[in-house]
N, C-alpha and C positions, 0 to 999 in steps of 0.2 A: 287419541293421545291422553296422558294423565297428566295435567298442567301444561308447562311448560315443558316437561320431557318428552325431545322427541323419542318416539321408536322405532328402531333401527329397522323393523321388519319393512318398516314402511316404506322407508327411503332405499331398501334393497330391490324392494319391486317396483319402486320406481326407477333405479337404477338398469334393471334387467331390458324394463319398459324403453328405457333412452337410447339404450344399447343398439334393440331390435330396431327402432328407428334409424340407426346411424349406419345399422347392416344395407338397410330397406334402401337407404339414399347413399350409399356406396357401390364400388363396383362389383363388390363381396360377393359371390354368387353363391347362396347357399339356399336351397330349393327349399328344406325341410323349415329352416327357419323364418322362412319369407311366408310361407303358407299358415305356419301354428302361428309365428306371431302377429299376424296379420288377423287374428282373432281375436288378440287381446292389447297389443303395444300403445293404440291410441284409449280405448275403453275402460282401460285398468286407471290411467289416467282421471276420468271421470269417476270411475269408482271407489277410486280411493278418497277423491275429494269429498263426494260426500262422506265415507268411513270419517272424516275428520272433521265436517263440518259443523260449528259451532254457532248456533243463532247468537246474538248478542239481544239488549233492551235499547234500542236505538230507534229514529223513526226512520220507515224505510230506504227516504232518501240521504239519509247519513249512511247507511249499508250501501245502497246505489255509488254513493260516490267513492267511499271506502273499498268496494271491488274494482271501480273502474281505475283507481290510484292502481291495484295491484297488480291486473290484467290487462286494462287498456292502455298505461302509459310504457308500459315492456313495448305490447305491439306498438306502438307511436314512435317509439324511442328505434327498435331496432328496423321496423321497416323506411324509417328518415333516414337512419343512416345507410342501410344500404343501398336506397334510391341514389342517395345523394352521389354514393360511388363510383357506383354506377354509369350516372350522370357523367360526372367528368371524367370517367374512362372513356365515354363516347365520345365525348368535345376533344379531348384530346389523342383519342388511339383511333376513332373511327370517324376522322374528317366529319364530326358538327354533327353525322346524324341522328336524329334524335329521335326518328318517326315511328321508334318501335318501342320507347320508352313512357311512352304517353299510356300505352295499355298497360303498364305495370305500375305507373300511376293511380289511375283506376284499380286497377286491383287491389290496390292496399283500403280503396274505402269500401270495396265491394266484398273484401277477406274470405273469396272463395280463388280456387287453383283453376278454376273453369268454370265456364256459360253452364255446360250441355254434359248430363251424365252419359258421356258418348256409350260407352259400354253397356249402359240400360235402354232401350228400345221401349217407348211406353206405345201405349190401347191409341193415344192419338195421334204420337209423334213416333213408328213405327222407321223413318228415316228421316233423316234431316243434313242441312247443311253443315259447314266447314265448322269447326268449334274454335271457341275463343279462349285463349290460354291467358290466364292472371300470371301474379305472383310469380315472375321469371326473373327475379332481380335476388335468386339465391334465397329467396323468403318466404317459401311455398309451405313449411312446417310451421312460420306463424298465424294461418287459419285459424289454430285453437284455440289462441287467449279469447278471440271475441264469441268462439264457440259455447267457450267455459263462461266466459260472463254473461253472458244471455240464458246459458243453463242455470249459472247459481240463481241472477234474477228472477228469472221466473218461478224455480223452486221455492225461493225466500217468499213472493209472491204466494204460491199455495200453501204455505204453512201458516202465511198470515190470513188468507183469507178465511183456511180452513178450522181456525183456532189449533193447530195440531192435530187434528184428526184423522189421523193414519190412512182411516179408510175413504173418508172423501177426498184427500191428497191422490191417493193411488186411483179412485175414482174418476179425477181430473185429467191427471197423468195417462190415462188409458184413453179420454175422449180424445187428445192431443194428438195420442200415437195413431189412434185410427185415422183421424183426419191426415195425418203426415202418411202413412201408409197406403192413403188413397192417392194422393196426392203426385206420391213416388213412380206408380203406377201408373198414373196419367199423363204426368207433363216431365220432360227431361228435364226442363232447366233449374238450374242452382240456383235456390235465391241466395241473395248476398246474408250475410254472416252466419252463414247456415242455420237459416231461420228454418228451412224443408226439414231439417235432420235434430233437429233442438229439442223436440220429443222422444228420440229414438235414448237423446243423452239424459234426458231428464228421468228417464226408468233409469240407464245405467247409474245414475248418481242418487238418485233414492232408495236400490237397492243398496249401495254402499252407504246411504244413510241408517239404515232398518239394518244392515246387518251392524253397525256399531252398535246400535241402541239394543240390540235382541239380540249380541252376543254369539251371533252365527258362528263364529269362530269357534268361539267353546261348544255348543250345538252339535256343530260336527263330530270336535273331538268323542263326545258321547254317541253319537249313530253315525259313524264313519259310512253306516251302509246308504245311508243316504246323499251325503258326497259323493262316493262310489255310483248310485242309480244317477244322478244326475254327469258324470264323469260320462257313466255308457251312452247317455243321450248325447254330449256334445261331441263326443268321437261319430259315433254315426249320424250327427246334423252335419258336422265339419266336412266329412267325406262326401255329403251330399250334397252340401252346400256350396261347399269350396269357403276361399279365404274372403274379407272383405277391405274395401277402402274408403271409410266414411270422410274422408275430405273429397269426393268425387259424386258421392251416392251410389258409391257400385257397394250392393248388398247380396252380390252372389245372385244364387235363384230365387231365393226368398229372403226379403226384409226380415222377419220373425224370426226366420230360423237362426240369421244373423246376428238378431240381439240376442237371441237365447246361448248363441254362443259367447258372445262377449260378457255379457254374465257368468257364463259357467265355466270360464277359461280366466278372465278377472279373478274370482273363486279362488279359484286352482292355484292359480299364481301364489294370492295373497296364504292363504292356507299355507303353501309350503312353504313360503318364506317367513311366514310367523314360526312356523317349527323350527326352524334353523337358527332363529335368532342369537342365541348364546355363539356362534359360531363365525357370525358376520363378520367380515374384516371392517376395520373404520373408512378405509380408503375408499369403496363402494359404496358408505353409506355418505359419503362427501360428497360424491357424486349423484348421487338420490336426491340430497338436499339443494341441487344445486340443478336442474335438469331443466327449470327455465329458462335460464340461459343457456345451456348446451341445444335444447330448442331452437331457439332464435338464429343459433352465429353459427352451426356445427357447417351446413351448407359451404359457407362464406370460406371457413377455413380447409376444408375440404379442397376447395377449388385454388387457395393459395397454396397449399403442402402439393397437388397434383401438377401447379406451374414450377414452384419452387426446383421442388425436386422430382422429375418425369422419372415415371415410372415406379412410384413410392407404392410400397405394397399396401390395400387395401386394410389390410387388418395391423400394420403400421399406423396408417392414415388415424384409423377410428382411435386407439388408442392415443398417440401425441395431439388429437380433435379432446378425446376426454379429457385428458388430462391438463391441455394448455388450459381449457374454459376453464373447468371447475377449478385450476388454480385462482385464474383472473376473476372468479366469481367470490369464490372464497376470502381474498384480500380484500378485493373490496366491500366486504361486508365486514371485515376485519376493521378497515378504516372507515367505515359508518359507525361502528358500534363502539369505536376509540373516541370519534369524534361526539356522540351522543353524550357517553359519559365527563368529556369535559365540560359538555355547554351545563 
């Protein structure tokens, strides 16, 4: 971004991004886009942050506390309240019992959706037991904030340690993914705040740091043929790969080929959606700006619009879900920034 103006391309592919999300956790059944965006709907996420990522002159732990106000107190804020819901729907709609609510407890400080990447079979854990399921209190999409702040921390981390140094950054970056890569491979289990997977994000968000700074975007537009060769690699990794779900650790057949898709489908996205810029409607970039919370609550409403009204069509659903949040979003940032300028 140029100052303080946002751009719109941005918040469009973030928008698309919240979308595919909201398809993925719907009843929506839409094969084609369950599969493509399951390549990029969480990653692009991560890459865009870096694309925007701005170091400040601060000492680290003013940065530390600064992202955790941004990231950590959303996930605090939204998984209280929906515990708390929860809660008293049990005490009062299910006679007191509580015994299944204690794990979704746990879950919010463990911010992973599961124990066991049941889906990946590793070299030592080739079967295993019954898997333990987090995050069932409608709040299984807020995994990410502590994803993301653990990915910025650490990246702010190598830039300071590395005085800027591109290549020992990306140096670092690499010994991580390989440790994490082996890792994957070895042992199913999640560790909590997706520490297992926090290398795989930290490529995805320093590519979208290096392409801000090195102008990838414009890059392209002069050797298009090289967007193009990398486009041919992720259609035939994609088809070979299959799709993935990095809140679970399912990486498809291969870890690598996986991030090479989430990069190159990130790419993709952002690329077309910077071309189209002049053409954006405002209304979807409202919705871009605002994908935090549609994160957090879309679940929650979800499940109120399918009691309210049974049998409310799915792609009903998603829309009166966008639209409700990102109003409630939108005002009350309207009444933060009314209220700032009076004090």
């Amino acid at each position: 971004m140029s100052g303080k103006q946002r751009e719109k391309w941005i918040d469009l592919a973030k928008c698309i991004a919240i979308f595919i999300v909201m398809i993925n956790h719907s009843r929506l059944d839409v094969p084609e886009v369950k599969f493509w965006g399951g390549m990029f709907f969480v990653p692009v996420f991560f890459v865009l942050s870096g694309f925007t990522y701005r170091s400040r002159k601060e000492s680290y732990w003013s940065f530390f506390g600064r992202k955790a106000k941004r990231l950590l107190l959303p996930y605090i804020a939204a998984n209280g309240i929906l515990f708390a819901f929860f809660v008293l729907k049990d005490v009062f709609l299910a006679d007191g019992n509580l015994s299944d609510i204690w794990w979704d407890f746990a879950g919010i400080f463990y911010a992973r959706n599961q124990l066991f990447s049941w889906e990946t079979p590793t070299l030592f854990f080739p079967k295993f037991g019954a898997n333990i399921y987090f995050l069932q209190c409608l709040n299984s999409p807020t995994w990410f904030l502590p994803a993301l702040f653990l990915t910025m921390a650490l990246f702010e981390a190598l830039l300071r340690l590395t005085k800027r140094d591109g290549r020992k950054m990306l140096l670092g970056a690499v010994i991580l993914l390989c440790l994490a890569n082996l890792y994957h491979y070895l042992f199913p289990l999640l560790l909590p705040w997706s520490i297992d997977a926090i290398p795989y994000f930290l490529i995805m968000f320093m590519w979208g740091y290096f392409m801000g700074r090195k102008e990838f975007l414009t890059y392209f537009d002069k050797h298009k043929w090289v967007l193009l060769l990398l486009t041919g690699g992720f259609l035939l990794c994609s088809m070979t790969n299959g799709s993935a779900n990095y809140s679970i650790g399912n990486y498809g057949r291969s870890a690598m080929m996986a991030l090479y898709n989430a990069l190159v489908s990130s790419t993709i996205v952002m690329y077309l959606c910077n071309k189209v810029e002049k053409w954006i409607p405002r209304f979807l970039t409202v919705i871009g700006e605002h994908t935090l919370f549609l994160l957090c609550y879309h679940l929650f409403v979800f499940s109120v619009l399918e009691t309210v009204f049974v049998g409310i069509h799915p792609v009903l659903m998603i829309l009166a879900t966008a639209t409700g949040l990102t109003l409630m979003a939108w005002g009350k940032e309207k009444v933060k920034n009314a209220k700032k300028q009076r004090d």
